[in-house]
DRENPA-663750 format. One record per residue (C-alpha): z negated, y, x; chain; residue in three letters. Coordinates in steps of 0.25 Angstrom, whole numbers. Layout:
BEGIN
<site z="Z" y="Y" x="X" ch="A" aa="ALA"/>
...
This chain:
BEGIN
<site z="76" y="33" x="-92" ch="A" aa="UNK"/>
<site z="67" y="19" x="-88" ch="A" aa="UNK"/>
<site z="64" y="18" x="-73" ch="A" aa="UNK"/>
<site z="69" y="3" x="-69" ch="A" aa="UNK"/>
<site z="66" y="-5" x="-56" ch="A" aa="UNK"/>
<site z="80" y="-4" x="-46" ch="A" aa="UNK"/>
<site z="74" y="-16" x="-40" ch="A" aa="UNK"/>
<site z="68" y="-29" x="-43" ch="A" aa="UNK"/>
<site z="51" y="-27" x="-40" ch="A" aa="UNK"/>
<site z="48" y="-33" x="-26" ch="A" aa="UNK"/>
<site z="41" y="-46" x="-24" ch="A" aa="UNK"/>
<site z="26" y="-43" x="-24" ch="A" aa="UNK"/>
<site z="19" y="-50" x="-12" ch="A" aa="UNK"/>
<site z="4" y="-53" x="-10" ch="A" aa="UNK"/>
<site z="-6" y="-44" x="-2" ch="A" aa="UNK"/>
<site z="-19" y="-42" x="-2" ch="A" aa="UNK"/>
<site z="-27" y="-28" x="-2" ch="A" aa="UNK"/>
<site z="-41" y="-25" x="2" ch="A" aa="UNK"/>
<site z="-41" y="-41" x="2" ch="A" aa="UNK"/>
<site z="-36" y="-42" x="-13" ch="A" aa="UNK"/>
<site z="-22" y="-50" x="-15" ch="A" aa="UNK"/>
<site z="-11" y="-42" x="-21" ch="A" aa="UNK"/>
<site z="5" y="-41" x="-24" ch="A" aa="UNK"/>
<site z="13" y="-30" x="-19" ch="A" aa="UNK"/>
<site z="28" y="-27" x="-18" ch="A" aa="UNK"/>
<site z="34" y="-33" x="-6" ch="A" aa="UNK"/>
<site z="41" y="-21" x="2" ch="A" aa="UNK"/>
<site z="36" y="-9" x="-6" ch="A" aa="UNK"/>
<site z="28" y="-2" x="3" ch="A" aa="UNK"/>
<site z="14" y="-6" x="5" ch="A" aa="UNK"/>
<site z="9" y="10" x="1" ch="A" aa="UNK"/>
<site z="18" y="10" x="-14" ch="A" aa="UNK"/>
<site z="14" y="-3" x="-18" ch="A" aa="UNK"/>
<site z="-1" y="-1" x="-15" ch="A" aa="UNK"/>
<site z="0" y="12" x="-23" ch="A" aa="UNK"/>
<site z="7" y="3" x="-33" ch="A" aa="UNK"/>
<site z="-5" y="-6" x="-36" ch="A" aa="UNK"/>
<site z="-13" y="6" x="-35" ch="A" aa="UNK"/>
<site z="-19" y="7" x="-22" ch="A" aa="UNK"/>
<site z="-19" y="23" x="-21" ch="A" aa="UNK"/>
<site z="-29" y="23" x="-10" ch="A" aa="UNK"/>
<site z="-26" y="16" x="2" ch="A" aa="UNK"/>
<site z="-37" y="21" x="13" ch="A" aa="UNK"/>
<site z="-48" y="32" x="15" ch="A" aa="UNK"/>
<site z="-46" y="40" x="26" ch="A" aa="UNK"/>
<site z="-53" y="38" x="38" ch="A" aa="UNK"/>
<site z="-57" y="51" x="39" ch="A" aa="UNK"/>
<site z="-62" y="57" x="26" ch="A" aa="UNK"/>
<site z="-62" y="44" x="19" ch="A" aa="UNK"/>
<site z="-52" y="52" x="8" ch="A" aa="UNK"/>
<site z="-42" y="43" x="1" ch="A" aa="UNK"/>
<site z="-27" y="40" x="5" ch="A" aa="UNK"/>
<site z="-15" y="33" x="-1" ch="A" aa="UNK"/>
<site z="-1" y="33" x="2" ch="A" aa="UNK"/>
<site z="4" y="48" x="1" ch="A" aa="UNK"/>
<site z="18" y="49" x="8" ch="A" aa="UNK"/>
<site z="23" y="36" x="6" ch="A" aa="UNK"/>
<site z="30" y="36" x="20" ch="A" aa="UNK"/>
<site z="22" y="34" x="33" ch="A" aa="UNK"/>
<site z="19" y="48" x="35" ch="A" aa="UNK"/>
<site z="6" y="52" x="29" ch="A" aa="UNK"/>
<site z="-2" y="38" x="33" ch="A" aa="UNK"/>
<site z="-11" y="38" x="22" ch="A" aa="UNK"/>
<site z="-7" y="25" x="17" ch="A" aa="UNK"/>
<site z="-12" y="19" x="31" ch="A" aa="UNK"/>
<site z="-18" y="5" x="26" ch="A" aa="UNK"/>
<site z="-22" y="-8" x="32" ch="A" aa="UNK"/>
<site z="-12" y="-18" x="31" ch="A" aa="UNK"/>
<site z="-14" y="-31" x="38" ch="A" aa="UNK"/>
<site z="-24" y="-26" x="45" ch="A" aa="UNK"/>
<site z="-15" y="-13" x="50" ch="A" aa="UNK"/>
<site z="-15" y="1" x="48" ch="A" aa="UNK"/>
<site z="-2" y="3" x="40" ch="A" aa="UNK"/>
<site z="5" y="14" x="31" ch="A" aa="UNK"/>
<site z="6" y="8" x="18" ch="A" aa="UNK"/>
<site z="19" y="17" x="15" ch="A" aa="UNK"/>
<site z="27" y="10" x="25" ch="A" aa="UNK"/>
<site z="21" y="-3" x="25" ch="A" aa="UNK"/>
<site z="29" y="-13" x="16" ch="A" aa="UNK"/>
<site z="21" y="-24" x="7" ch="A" aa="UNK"/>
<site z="22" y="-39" x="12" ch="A" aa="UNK"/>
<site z="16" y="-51" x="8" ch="A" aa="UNK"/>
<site z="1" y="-55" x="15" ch="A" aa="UNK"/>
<site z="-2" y="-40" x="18" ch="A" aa="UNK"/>
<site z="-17" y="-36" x="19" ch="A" aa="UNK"/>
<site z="-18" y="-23" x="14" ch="A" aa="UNK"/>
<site z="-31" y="-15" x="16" ch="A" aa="UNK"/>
<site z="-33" y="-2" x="8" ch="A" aa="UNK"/>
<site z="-44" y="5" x="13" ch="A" aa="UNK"/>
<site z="-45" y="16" x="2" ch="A" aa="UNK"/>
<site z="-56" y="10" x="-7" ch="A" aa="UNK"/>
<site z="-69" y="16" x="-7" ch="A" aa="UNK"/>
C-alpha cells in the first residue's frame, strides 16, 4: 500500500532563524516543522547546559521553549507565520 498526501502541502512563508532566512509550513506547528528541516536541538538547558528538543509535542513537558519574536514560546503550540524571528538556542 503507498502512503498519499490527504491534503494539498500548505504554503511555505519566510522566517528567519538564528538570523538566516528560511521557508516553513504556514500553520504547522512551529516545534514539527523545525524537526522537519532538522533542527533536533532547540535550547541547552539553563541549568546543566544538556540538550532539549521537542518531546511531548503538546505544551506539557516545555522543552521546546524557544525565542520567537523576542518571547519565550513553546514551539509545539505555537503555529508558523510569515516574518517570525525564531532563535534556537541549542547550538554549541
Amino acid at each position: 500500500m503507498t502512503a498519499r498526501r490527504l491534503h494539498a502541502a500548505p504554503e511555505r512563508v519566510a522566517v528567519t532563524i538564528d538570523g538566516e532566512p528560511a521557508m516553513l509550513p504556514a500553520g504547522e506547528s512551529l516545534a514539527t516543522a523545525l524537526l522537519c528541516e532538522g533542527h533536533v536541538l532547540l535550547r541547552r538547558s539553563p541549568r546543566d547546559g544538556t540538550p532539549r528538543g521537542a518531546f511531548c509535542f503538546m505544551g506539557a513537558c516545555q522543552e521546546c521553549a524557544i525565542l520567537v519574536d523576542g518571547s519565550v514560546r513553546q514551539a509545539c503550540l505555537t503555529p508558523v507565520t510569515a516574518g517570525m524571528a525564531i532563535e534556537l538556542r541549542g547550538a554549541p
